[in-house]
C-alpha positions in Angstrom: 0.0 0.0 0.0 1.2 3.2 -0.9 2.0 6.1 1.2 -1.1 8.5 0.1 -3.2 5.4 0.3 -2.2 4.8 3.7 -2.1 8.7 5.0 -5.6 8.8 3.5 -7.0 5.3 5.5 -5.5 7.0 8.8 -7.1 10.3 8.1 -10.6 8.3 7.5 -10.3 7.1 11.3 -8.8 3.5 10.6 -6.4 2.0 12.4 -2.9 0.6 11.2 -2.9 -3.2 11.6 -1.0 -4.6 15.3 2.5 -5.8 14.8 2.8 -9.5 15.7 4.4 -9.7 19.3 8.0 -11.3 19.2 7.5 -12.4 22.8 4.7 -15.0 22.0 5.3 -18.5 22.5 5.0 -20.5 19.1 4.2 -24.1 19.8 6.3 -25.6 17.3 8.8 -23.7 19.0 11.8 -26.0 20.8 11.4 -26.0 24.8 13.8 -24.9 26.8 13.1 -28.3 29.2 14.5 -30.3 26.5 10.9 -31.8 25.7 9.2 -31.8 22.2 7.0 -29.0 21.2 2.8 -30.1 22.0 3.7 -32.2 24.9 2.9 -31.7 27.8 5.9 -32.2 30.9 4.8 -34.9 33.2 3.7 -32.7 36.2 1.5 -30.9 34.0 -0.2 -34.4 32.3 -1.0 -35.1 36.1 -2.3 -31.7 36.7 0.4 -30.5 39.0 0.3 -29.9 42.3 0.0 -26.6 43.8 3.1 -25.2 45.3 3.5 -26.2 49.2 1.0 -29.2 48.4 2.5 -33.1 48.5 1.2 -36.0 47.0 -2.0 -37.4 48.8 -0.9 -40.0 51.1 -2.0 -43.7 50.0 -3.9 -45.4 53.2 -1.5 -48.7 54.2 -2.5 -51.9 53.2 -1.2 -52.8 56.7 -3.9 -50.5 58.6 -6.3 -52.7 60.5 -9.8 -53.0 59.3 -12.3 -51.9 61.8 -14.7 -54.7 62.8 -17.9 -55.3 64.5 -17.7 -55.4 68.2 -19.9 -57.9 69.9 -21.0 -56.5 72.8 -21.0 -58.7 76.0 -20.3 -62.2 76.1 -22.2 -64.5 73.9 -25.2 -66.8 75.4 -24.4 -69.7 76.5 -26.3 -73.1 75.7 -27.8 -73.3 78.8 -29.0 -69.6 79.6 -30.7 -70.4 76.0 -32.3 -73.4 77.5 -33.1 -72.0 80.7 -35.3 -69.1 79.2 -37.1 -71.8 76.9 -38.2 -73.7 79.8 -39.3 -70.6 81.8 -41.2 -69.7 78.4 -42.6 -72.7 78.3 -44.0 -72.6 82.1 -45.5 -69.2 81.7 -47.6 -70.6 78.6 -48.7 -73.5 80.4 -49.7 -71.6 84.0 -51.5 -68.8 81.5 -53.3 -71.8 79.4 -54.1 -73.7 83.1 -55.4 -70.0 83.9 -57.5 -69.7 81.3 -59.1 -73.4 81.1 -60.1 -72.8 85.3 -61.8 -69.5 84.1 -63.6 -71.7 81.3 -64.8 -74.1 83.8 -65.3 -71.9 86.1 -68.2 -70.1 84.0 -69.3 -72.9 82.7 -70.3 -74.2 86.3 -71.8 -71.2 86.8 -73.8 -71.3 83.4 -74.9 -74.9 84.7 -75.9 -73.6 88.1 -77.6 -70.7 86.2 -79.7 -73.2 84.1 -80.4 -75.8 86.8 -81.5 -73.4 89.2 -84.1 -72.1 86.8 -85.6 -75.6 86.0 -85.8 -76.5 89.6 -87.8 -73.0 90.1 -90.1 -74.7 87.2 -90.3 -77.9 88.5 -91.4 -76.4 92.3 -93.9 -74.4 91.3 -96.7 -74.6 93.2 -94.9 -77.8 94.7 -94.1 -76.5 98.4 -96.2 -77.7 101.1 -94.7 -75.1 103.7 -98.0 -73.9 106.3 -98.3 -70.6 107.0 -99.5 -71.1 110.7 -96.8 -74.0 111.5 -95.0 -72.8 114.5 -92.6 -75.5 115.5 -89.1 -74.4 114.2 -87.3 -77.7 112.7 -83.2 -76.9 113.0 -81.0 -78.6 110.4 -77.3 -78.6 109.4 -76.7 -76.8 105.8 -73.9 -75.2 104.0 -71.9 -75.6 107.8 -74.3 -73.2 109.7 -77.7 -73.7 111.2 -81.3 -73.4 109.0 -84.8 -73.5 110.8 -87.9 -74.3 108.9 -91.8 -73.7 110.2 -93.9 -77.0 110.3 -96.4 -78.4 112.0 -96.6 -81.3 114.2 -97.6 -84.0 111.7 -94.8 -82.0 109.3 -92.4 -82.9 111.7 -93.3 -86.3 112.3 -93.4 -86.8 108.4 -89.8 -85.1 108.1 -88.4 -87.0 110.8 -89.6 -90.5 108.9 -88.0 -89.2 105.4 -91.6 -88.8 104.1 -91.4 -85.2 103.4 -87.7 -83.0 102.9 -86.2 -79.4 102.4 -84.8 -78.1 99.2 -83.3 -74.5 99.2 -84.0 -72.3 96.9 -83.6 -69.0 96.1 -82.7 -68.6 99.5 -85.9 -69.7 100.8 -86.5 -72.9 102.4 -89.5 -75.3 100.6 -91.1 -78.0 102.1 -91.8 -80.9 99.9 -92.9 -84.9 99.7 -90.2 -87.8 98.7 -90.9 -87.7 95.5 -90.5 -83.8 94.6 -87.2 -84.0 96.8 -85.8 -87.0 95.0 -86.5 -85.1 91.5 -85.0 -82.1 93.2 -81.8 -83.7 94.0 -81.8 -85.8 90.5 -81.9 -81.8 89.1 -79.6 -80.0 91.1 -78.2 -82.0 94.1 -76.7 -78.7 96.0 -80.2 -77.8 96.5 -81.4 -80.0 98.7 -80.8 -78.4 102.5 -82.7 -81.5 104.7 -83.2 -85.0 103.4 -83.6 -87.3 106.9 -82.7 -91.4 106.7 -85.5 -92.5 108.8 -83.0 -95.7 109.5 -80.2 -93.3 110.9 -79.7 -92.9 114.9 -80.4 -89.9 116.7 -76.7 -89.1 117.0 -76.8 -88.4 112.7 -79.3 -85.9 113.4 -80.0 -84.3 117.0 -82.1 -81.6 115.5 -84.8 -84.6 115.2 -86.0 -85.1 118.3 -89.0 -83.0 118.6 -87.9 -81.9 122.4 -85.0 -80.2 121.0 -85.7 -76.7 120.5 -83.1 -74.0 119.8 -83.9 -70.6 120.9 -85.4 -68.5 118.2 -83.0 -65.1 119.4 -80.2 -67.5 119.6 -77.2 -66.0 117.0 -75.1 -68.5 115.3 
């Protein structure tokens, strides 16, 4: 480009072109390490480290592992056994438990039912009199009872003709027969059943001279 050309550019604002600077590395330039141009040094294939920073240390293969600790001692065979059987005797007292409750409600359901068929079968059955007046003293459920009869009641009780059965908490006079059924039904129910054959000594309360006191507290 000639001069004018030039002078004129500069005049129209534009700029001469930048020199190429000397001091630029060229690539294909030799290294002053001694290694060939577009490799890299070995540091610098690694990455390099950072100046004042070493290597990372390698852990030792020698290092011991760290393990599981077990704590306490282990159980022995017959702690193992021991606990078995005492499982096995608290399921069997619990099982024992619950079979007596069973039973236990089922004798009451029984009781339950018997009681109300004996209340059907001595309806209208009891012969007790109203205006008897001579207190008959028998042995039931380990304390003293008293029934109201007559004299030809008590002569008839005393020979096993007639009997007591209990129920409801009242005291019922009835014949041999009724009294047989009564037992056959629910035997706890039956408070005075008399063996004309047995002696006096079976049954002191027989003898009509015997009288307990009415006030007496037993």
């Amino acid at each position: 480009m000639s001069d004018s050309l030039r002078d004129q550019l500069l005049g129209l604002g534009f700029k001469p072109a930048p020199k190429p600077d000397s001091k630029k590395h060229d690539p294909k330039a030799p290294r002053r390490d001694g290694a060939k141009p577009g490799k890299p040094r070995p540091n610098e294939a690694r990455g390099g480290n950072k100046p004042g920073q070493g290597a990372r240390p390698q852990p030792s293969q020698n290092k011991p592992q760290n393990k599981p600790h077990h704590h306490g001692k282990p159980r022995r065979q017959e702690d193992i056994d021991l606990a078995k059987a005492y499982a096995i005797r608290a399921q069997k007292e619990k099982d024992e438990r619950i079979e007596a409750e069973r039973l236990k409600q089922e004798e009451a359901r029984q009781r339950r039912e018997a009681r109300a068929k004996l209340a059907e079968l001595l309806e209208g059955k009891a012969l007790n009199d109203a205006n008897a007046d001579i207190a008959r003293h028998f042995d039931y459920g380990g304390k003293i009872k008293r029934i109201y009869v007559n004299a030809d009641q008590l002569k008839a009780l005393n020979a096993g003709e007639l009997g007591v059965v209990q129920l409801n908490g009242r005291y019922l006079l009835v014949d041999a027969l009724m009294l047989a059924q009564a037992e056959a039904l629910f035997a706890p129910s039956v408070a005075l059943k008399v063996d004309p054959n047995a002696s006096s000594e079976d049954d002191p309360y027989a003898d009509p001279q015997y009288q307990v006191p009415d006030d007496l507290v037993w």
